[in-house]
C-alpha positions, 0 to 999 in steps of 0.5 A: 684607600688603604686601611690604616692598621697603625691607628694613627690619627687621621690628617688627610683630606675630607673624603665624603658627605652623607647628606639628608634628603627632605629639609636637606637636599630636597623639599625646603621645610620638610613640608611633605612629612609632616603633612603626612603624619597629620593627616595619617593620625586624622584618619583615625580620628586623632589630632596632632599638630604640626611641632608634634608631627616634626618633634621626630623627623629624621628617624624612619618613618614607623619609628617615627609613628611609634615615638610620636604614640609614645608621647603622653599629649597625643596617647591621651587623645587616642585613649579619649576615642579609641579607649585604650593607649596606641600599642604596637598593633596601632603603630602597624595600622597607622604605618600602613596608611603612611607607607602610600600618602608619603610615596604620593607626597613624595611625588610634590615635594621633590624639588631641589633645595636652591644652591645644591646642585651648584655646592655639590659640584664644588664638592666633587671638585675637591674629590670629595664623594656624595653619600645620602641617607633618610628616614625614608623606606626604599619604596618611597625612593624609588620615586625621589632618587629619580626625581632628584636625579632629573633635576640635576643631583644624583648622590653617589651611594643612597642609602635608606631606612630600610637598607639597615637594621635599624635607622637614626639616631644609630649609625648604621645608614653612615656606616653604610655609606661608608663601605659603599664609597669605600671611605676610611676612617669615619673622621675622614665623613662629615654628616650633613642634615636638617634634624636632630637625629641627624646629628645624633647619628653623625656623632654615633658613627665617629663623624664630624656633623653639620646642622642646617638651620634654615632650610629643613625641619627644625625651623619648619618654613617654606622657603616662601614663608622663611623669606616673608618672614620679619628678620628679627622674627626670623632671626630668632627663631633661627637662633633657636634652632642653632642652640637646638643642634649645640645642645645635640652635640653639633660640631658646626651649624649653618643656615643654608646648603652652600655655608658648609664649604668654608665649614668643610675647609675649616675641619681639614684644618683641623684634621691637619692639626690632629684633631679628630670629631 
């Protein structure tokens, strides 16, 4: 489209979403990450648990690994058999046996979440372009991107960690996804994801943002453990989960894939009125 060079407010239509891929598109419950940083940190002799493996999901996967050192709970450990804090050379070694165990994982838990294929065709039909981004390096997506794709979901722009100097919570991956769809302004894209770094990087490139409870990594459940799970328990943990994104400065929170439609409508009202993210 052509530039807006007056910078009045945008009105028009939502022109694209960038969506997440674990938690988001693919493997309900983000189960295969976060298998993998616990068992990366085992090898060398460290336990971490599940919520602490998770605490920095979304962010590329080294970047991950260097946040989760720098937690005080799990640098006491390592000091406890290691004899010193995690430094950088750590970080490398650690990186270096995740690169592979998540390739290998990535080959089990590439299955659509249920609901996408049919809530991207509605998008298609409203005109609106598929953008995706992750915390995934390119490596890894060599084997996603064409599991995804025979299933049935074929994005129209990936984008992935190591396209860009640095992954979430900066915006680069969107703004990418941006100059690859040829879409302008940023309030014309709307960030969809499973993570808190999710939304924080929707709201650091000017998009409105979607965060999704029941599906991804906040909640953490295969869709078999969600779905056998007592409603009252469910139901407040997955209100937990929405105060989570409201505090992350979420402009709308959903339960599954399908429930952004009606959000997707309700911010081209909003845009028509003049309002921007």
């Amino acid at each position: 489209m052509e530039a807006n060079t007056q910078k009045q407010a945008y009105s028009g239509p939502i022109q694209g979403v960038v969506l997440d891929w674990a938690g988001t598109t693919v493997d309900y419950g983000s189960m295969g990450p976060a298998a993998v940083f616990t068992e990366v940190f085992r090898k060398f002799g460290v336990e971490v648990t599940i919520a602490e493996a998770r605490q920095f999901m979304g962010r590329e996967k080294k970047d991950h690994i260097r946040s989760m050192c720098r937690l005080p709970e799990i640098a006491d450990r390592w000091r406890l058999v290691h004899g010193t804090p995690p430094d950088e050379d750590d970080v490398d070694a650690l990186y270096a046996e995740t690169e592979p165990m998540m390739i290998k994982a990535l080959e089990k838990h590439s299955e659509l979440i249920p609901g996408l294929t049919e809530t991207v065709a509605t998008l298609r039909r409203k005109k609106i372009k598929i953008g995706s981004c992750t915390g995934y390096t390119a490596s890894m997506m060599q084997v996603l991107v064409p599991a995804a794709s025979a299933q049935g979901y074929t994005p129209d722009a990936v984008v992935c960690s190591s396209d860009v100097p640095q992954g979430r919570p900066l915006p680069w991956m969107c703004f990418l996804n941006a100059i690859r769809l040829q879409i302008y302004p940023m309030e014309g894209m709307v960030k969809i994801g499973d993570t808190i770094s999710d939304i924080a990087e929707g709201l650091n490139a000017g998009m409105w943002t979607i965060g999704l409870t029941r599906s991804g990594n906040e909640l953490g459940l295969a869709q078999e453990e969600a779905e056998q799970m007592a409603p009252r328990d469910l139901s407040r943990r997955l209100e937990s989960v929405r105060q989570r994104y409201r505090d992350a400065g979420a402009h709308y929170v959903v339960e599954e894939i399908w429930d952004i439609l009606p959000v997707i409508d309700a911010i081209e009202h909003r845009l028509a009125r003049g309002e921007k993210p």
